[in-house]
C-alpha positions in Angstrom: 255.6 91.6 -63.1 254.1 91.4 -66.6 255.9 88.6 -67.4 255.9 86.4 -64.6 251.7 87.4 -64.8 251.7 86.2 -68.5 253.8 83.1 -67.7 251.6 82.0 -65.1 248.6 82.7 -67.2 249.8 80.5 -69.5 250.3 77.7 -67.2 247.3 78.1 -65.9 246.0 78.0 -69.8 247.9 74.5 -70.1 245.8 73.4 -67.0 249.5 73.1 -64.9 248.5 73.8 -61.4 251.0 76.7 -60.0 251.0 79.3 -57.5 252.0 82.4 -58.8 254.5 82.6 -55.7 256.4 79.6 -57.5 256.5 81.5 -60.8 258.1 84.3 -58.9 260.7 82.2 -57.2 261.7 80.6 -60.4 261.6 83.5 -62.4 265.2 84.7 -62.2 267.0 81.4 -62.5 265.1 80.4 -65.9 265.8 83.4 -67.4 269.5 83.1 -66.0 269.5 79.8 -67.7 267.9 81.7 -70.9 270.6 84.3 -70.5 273.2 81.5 -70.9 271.4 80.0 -74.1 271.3 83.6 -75.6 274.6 84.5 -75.1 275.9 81.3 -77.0 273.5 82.0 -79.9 274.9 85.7 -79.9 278.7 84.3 -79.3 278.3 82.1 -82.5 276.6 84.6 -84.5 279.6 86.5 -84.2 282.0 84.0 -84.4 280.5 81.0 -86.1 282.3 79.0 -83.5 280.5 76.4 -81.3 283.5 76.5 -78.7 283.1 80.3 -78.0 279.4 80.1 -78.0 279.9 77.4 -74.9 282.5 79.7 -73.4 280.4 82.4 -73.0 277.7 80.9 -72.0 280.0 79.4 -69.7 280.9 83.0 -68.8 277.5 84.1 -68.6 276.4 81.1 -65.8 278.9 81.8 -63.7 279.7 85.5 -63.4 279.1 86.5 -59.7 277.2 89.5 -60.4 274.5 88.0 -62.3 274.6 84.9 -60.3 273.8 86.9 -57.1 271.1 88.6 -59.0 269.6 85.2 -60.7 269.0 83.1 -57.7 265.8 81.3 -56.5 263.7 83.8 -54.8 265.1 87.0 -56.4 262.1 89.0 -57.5 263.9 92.2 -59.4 264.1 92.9 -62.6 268.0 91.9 -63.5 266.8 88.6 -63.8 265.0 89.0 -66.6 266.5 92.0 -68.1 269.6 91.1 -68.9 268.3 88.1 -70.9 266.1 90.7 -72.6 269.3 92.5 -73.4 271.3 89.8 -74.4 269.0 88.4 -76.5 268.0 91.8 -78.3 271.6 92.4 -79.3 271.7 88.8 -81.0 268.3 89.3 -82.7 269.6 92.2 -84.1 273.0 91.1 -85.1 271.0 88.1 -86.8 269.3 90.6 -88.6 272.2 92.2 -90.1 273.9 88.6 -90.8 270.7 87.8 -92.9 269.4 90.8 -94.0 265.6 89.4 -93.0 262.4 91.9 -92.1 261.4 89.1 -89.9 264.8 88.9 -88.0 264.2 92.5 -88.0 260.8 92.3 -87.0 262.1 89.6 -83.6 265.0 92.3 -82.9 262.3 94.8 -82.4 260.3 92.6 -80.1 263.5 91.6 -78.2 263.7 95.7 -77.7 260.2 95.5 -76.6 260.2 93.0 -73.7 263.5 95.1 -72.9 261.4 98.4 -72.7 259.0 96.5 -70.8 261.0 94.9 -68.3 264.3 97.5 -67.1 265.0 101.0 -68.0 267.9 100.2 -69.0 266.8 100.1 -72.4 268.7 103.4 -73.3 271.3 101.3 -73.4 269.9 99.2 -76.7 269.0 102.3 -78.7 272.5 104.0 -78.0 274.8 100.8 -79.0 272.8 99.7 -81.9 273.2 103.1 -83.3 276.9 103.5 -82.8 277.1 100.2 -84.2 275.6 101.2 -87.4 277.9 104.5 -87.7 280.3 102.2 -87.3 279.5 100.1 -89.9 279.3 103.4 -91.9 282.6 104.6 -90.9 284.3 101.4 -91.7 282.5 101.5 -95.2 281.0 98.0 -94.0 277.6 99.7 -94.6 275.0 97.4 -97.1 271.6 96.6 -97.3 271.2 93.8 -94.9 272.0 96.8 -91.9 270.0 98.8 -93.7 266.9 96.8 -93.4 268.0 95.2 -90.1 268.4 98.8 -88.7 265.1 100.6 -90.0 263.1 97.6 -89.1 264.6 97.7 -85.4 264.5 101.4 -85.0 261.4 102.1 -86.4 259.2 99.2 -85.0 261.2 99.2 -82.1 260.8 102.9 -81.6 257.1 102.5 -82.1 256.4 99.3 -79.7 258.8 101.0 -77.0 256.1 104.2 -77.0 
């Protein structure tokens, strides 16, 4: 509700005449179409392939589970969660590619509108932490996840209270 409150704030802001109704209508398939943009960045982060970033966003678009839960008119919160989700685990594995505070910083916030929008956050601050023993297991372990990770966790930890 936050989100679809801000959103038509800022439309009304930009002085683009909208019923919040329409905001809620629309809500689920933009962020279906965001869910499909962030799981190609995520794909290609990964792989540093274009092709598999377009197959799973491919993937993504037309999985019937999501689609069901994605279409016009479909006020819940899977609509915009799972881009949340999607999008926090490629912020965070941009992090650890790059090693930045500020990719670190955006992964946090990503975890944040997650918090804010589906419970199913748990889910975040469980993988990205078996991820990292991972990483420590493996002997993969440097100081680009180091930063990454504290960044996330910390600030993540912090906004999410």
């Amino acid at each position: 509700m936050m989100t679809s409150g801000f959103i038509y704030w800022v439309l009304h802001k930009l002085c683009i005449p909208i019923d919040i109704r329409h905001v809620c209508v629309f809500l689920a398939p933009i962020f279906s179409a965001f869910t499909s943009i962030a799981a190609y960045l995520m794909t290609k982060e990964i792989t540093r392939k274009t092709e598999a970033g377009l197959l799973s966003a491919l993937f993504v678009a037309i999985v019937p589970s999501y689609m069901s839960r994605s279409v016009a008119g479909s006020y819940d919160n899977e609509g915009i969660s799972i881009f949340a989700l999607v999008f926090s685990f490629y912020t965070f594995l941009k992090a650890v590619n790059t090693g930045s505070m500020l990719w670190g910083l955006y992964s946090a916030l990503a975890f944040f509108f997650m918090v804010a929008s589906w419970g199913g956050y748990a889910f975040i601050i469980n993988m990205i932490p078996i991820f990292v023993v991972f990483l420590i297991i493996t002997d993969r372990f440097n100081s680009r996840v180091y930063v990454a990770y504290n960044i996330f966790y910390i600030l993540g930890t912090f906004l999410a209270m």
